[in-house]
C-alpha positions, 0 to 999 in steps of 0.5 A, spaced: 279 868 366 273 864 367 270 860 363 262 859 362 258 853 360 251 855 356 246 848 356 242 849 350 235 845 349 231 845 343 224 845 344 223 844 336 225 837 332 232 834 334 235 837 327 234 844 331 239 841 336 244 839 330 243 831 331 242 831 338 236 828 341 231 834 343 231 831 351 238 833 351 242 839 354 248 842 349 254 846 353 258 850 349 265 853 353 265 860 352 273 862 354 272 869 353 268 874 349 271 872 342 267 866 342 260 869 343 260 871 336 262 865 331 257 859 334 253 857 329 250 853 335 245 857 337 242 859 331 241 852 326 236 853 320 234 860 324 235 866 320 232 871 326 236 872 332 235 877 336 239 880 343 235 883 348 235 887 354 229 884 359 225 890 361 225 886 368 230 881 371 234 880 376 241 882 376 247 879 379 254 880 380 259 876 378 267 876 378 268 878 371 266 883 366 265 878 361 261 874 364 258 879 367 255 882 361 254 875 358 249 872 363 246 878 366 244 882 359 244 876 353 238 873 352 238 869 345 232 868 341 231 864 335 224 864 333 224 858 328 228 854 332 225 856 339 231 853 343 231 856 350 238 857 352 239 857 360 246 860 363 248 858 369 253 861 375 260 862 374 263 855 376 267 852 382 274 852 379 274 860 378 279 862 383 274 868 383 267 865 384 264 868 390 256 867 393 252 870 388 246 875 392 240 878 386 239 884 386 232 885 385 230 891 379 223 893 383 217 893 377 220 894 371 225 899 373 232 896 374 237 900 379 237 907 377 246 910 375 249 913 381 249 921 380 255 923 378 259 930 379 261 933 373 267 937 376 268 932 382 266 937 387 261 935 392 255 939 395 255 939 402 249 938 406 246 938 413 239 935 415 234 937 421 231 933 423 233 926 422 225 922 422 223 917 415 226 921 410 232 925 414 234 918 416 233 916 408 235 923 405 241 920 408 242 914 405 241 916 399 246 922 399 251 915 401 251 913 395 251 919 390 258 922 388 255 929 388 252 930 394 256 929 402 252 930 408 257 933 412 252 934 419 245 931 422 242 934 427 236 933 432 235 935 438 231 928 441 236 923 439 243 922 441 248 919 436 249 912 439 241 911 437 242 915 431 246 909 429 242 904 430 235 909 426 239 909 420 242 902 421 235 898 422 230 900 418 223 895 418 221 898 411 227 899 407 231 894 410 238 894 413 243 899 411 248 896 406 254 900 408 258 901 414 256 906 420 260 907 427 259 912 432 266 914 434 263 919 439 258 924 441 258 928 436 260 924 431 258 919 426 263 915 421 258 912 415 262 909 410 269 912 412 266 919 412 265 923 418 259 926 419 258 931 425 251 930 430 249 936 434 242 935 438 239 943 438 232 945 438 233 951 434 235 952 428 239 958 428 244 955 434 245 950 429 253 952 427 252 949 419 257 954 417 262 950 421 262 944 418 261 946 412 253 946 410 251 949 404 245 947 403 239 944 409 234 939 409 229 942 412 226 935 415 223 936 422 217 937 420 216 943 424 221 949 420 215 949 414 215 957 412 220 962 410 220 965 417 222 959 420 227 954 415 230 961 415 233 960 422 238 956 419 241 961 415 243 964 421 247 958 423 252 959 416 246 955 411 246 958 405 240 954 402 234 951 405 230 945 402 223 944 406 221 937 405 215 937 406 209 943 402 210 950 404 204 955 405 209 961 402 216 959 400 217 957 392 215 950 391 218 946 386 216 938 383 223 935 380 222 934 373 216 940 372 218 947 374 226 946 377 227 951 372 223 956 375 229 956 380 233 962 382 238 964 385 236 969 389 231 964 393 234 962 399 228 957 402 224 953 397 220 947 398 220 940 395 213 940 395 209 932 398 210 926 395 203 925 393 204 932 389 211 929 386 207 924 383 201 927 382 204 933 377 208 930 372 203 925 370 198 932 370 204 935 366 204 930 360 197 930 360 195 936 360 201 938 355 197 932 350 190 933 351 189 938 356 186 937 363 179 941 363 178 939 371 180 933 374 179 930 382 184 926 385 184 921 390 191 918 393 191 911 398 196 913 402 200 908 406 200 909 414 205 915 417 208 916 423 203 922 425 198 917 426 196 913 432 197 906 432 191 905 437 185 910 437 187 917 440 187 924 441 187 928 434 182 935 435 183 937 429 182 931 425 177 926 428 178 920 423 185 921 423 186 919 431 183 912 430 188 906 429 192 906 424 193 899 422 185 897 423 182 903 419 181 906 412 182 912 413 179 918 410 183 925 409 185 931 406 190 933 403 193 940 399 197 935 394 191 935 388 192 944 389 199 945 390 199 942 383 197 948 381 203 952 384 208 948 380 204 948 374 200 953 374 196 952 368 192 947 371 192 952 378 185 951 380 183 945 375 185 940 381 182 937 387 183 932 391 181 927 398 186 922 401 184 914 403 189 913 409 190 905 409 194 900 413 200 899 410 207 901 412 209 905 405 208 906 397 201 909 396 197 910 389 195 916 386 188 915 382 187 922 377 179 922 374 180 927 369 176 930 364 180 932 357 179 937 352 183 934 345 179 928 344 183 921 346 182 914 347 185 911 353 189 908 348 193 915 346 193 917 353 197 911 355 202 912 349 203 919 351 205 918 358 210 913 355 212 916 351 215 920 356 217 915 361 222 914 356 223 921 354 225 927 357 222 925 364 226 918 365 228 917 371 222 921 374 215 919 371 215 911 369 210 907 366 209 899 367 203 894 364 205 888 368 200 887 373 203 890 379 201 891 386 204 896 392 210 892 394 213 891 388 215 899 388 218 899 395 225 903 394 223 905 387 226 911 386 222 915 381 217 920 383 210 916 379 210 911 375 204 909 372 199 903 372 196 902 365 193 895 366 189 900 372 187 905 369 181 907 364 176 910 359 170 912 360 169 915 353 173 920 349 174 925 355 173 922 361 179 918 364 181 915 371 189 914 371 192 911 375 200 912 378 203 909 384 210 912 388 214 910 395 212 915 397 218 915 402 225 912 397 222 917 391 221 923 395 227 922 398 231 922 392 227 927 389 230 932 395 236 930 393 235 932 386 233 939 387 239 940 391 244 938 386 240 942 381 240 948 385 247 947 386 249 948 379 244 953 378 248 957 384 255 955 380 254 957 374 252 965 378 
């Protein structure tokens, strides 16, 4: 077993350091557990000692448990004696120690559990269309114990260059896993085979055959029920639409997955900017009632824009460079919240601000309320949430945050309360930032697994 040295200073007097001078470390041996808990050391003349769970912190992996739990969870606090305690990596002479890589906890988030199956059988889905969120739909499912993607396709790309798509990302970076094309249908991710076929339309696609229950609609083309419905055709039993939908069911993780049933067979995850915009509307509206509200999201560059100036008939604005402008656009977000919640239906409008950045994106939500509130209430509510019945979906910090610090967080919206504010009792601007490619992604995910219970337990 290793054994950990834990240097101890005190900042206060010598006596706080049980006679040593205060400019001199003190290591204490720590075995094994056991010894954690009968040094009086760390405490001297010190009634208040406290451990903690740092909100943020830089989470490392080390050879065993017991170490692991001591330095990545214990802090020590002493408040009358102020010693600072400084916990090292495991040392050379463990014949386990190994590099040690930090895994960053993005804002305030520390990594989210993997979703396990409750009956140990996994949801086999299929993906159409294998752009920014086919290829992160994947990663992600690589990770989940209740979700298996079975077979990609799309018709533009082979299997060699799809190995290479997935492995390489500029955003989200290299694929931590393993991935090798074994031929040209077929891909091996992780041990596990996936099937690759390149059709043009979906209901040639034999979903059937491989064993896909569920389809990521991911093409951006197939957006209706008429149209995602081709893939029911080739075996598909259900079909997520990743994008909105002007006529199948919408559905916002966290805010009406419930209303699902099992006699839809082609639902839609909404957008991501609808995905954050409408569980921070939910609490708000829940607590203090949204008389009306405007939205406004700055959104970070997608691939339908143009890298330089360009043809774009039906939006001018939109042809123009991407990473040169800001951009001024539309969006049916804002409204769409009104088919998830619809309480709100008619209440919401909104305008989008493309900018030049590669991805995460804000949502700023000026709103008029009618139980009167100060910005201070409306603060505690949607954290009183985050922590409650939508952790993991809507978060909250108070740290001063900027875009990229949300790269690969995997909730839907987490709200900025330093950003925000109150004009008066009713009027506030709140404001909720997303990425908008990791988060959604994961959300698809998540309304998979819960129509497949849905579906199981009928």
């Amino acid at each position: 077993m290793a054994s950990l040295s834990v240097s101890l200073r005190a900042s206060a007097s010598p006596a706080t350091a049980v006679g040593s001078r205060a400019a001199d470390p003190i290591k204490v041996p720590f075995p094994d557990l056991t010894s954690l808990f009968s040094f009086p050391l760390l405490c001297p003349q010190s009634s208040s000692c406290s451990m903690f769970v740092p909100s943020r912190v830089y989470l490392r992996k080390f050879p065993d448990w017991n170490s692991m739990w001591l330095i990545s969870w214990l802090q020590v606090s002493c408040a009358r004696s102020k010693i600072s305690c400084n916990f090292p990596s495991v040392g050379a002479s463990s014949s386990r120690a190994r590099i040690l890589k930090p895994v960053r906890a993005t804002a305030t988030q520390a990594p989210p559990a993997t979703p396990q199956s409750s009956s140990g059988e996994k949801t086999k889905v299929g993906i159409n269309g294998f752009g920014r969120i086919g290829r992160l739909v994947l990663r992600i499912a690589a990770s989940r114990d209740d979700i298996e993607v079975v077979a990609v396709n799309d018709p533009f790309i082979d299997a060699k260059y799809m190995a290479y798509m997935f492995k390489y990302d500029s955003t989200h970076g290299p694929f931590r896993g393993t991935i090798k094309v074994v031929d040209a249908s077929t891909l091996e991710i992780n041990g596990k085979k996936i099937s690759v076929t390149s059709k043009r339309d979906p209901s040639e696609i034999p979903w059937g055959s491989y064993g896909a229950e569920y389809v990521v609609e991911s093409s951006g083309i197939f957006t209706t029920i008429e149209k995602a419905s081709a893939h029911l055709k080739g075996g598909a039993k259900k079909v997520v639409i990743s994008a909105p939908s002007a006529d199948a069911p919408m559905f916002v993780v966290g805010v009406n997955e419930k209303n699902y049933d099992t006699s839809m067979n082609v639902v839609s995850n909404a957008s991501c900017t609808t995905n954050c915009l409408a569980p921070l509307a939910k609490v708000v509206h829940e607590e203090f009632g949204i008389v009306e509200g405007l939205m406004t999201t700055v959104h970070a560059t997608t691939a339908t824009q143009k890298t330089v100036d360009g043809p774009s008939m039906k939006d001018w604005r939109g042809g123009r460079g991407a990473g040169q402008n800001i951009i001024p656009s539309s969006t049916g977000a804002a409204k769409a919240v009104g088919k998830v919640l619809p309480a709100l239906n008619g209440k919401l409008t909104g305008m989008a601000f493309r900018v030049p950045t590669p991805n995460v994106s804000v949502v700023d939500l000026t709103c008029r309320i009618e139980k009167s509130a100060s910005y201070e209430d409306v603060k505690a509510a949607i954290k009183a949430a985050s922590e409650g019945a939508l952790k993991g979906i809507l978060g909250y910090t108070d740290e001063d945050v900027v875009s990229n610090d949300f790269v690969g967080d995997a909730r839907s919206s987490i709200f900025d309360a330093k950003a925000g504010i109150g004009l008066s009792s009713s009027f506030m601007k709140l404001v909720s930032w997303y990425d908008n490619e990791w988060g959604y992604s994961n959300r698809v995910l998540d309304l998979i697994g819960h129509m497949a219970l849905v579906n199981a337990k009928h």
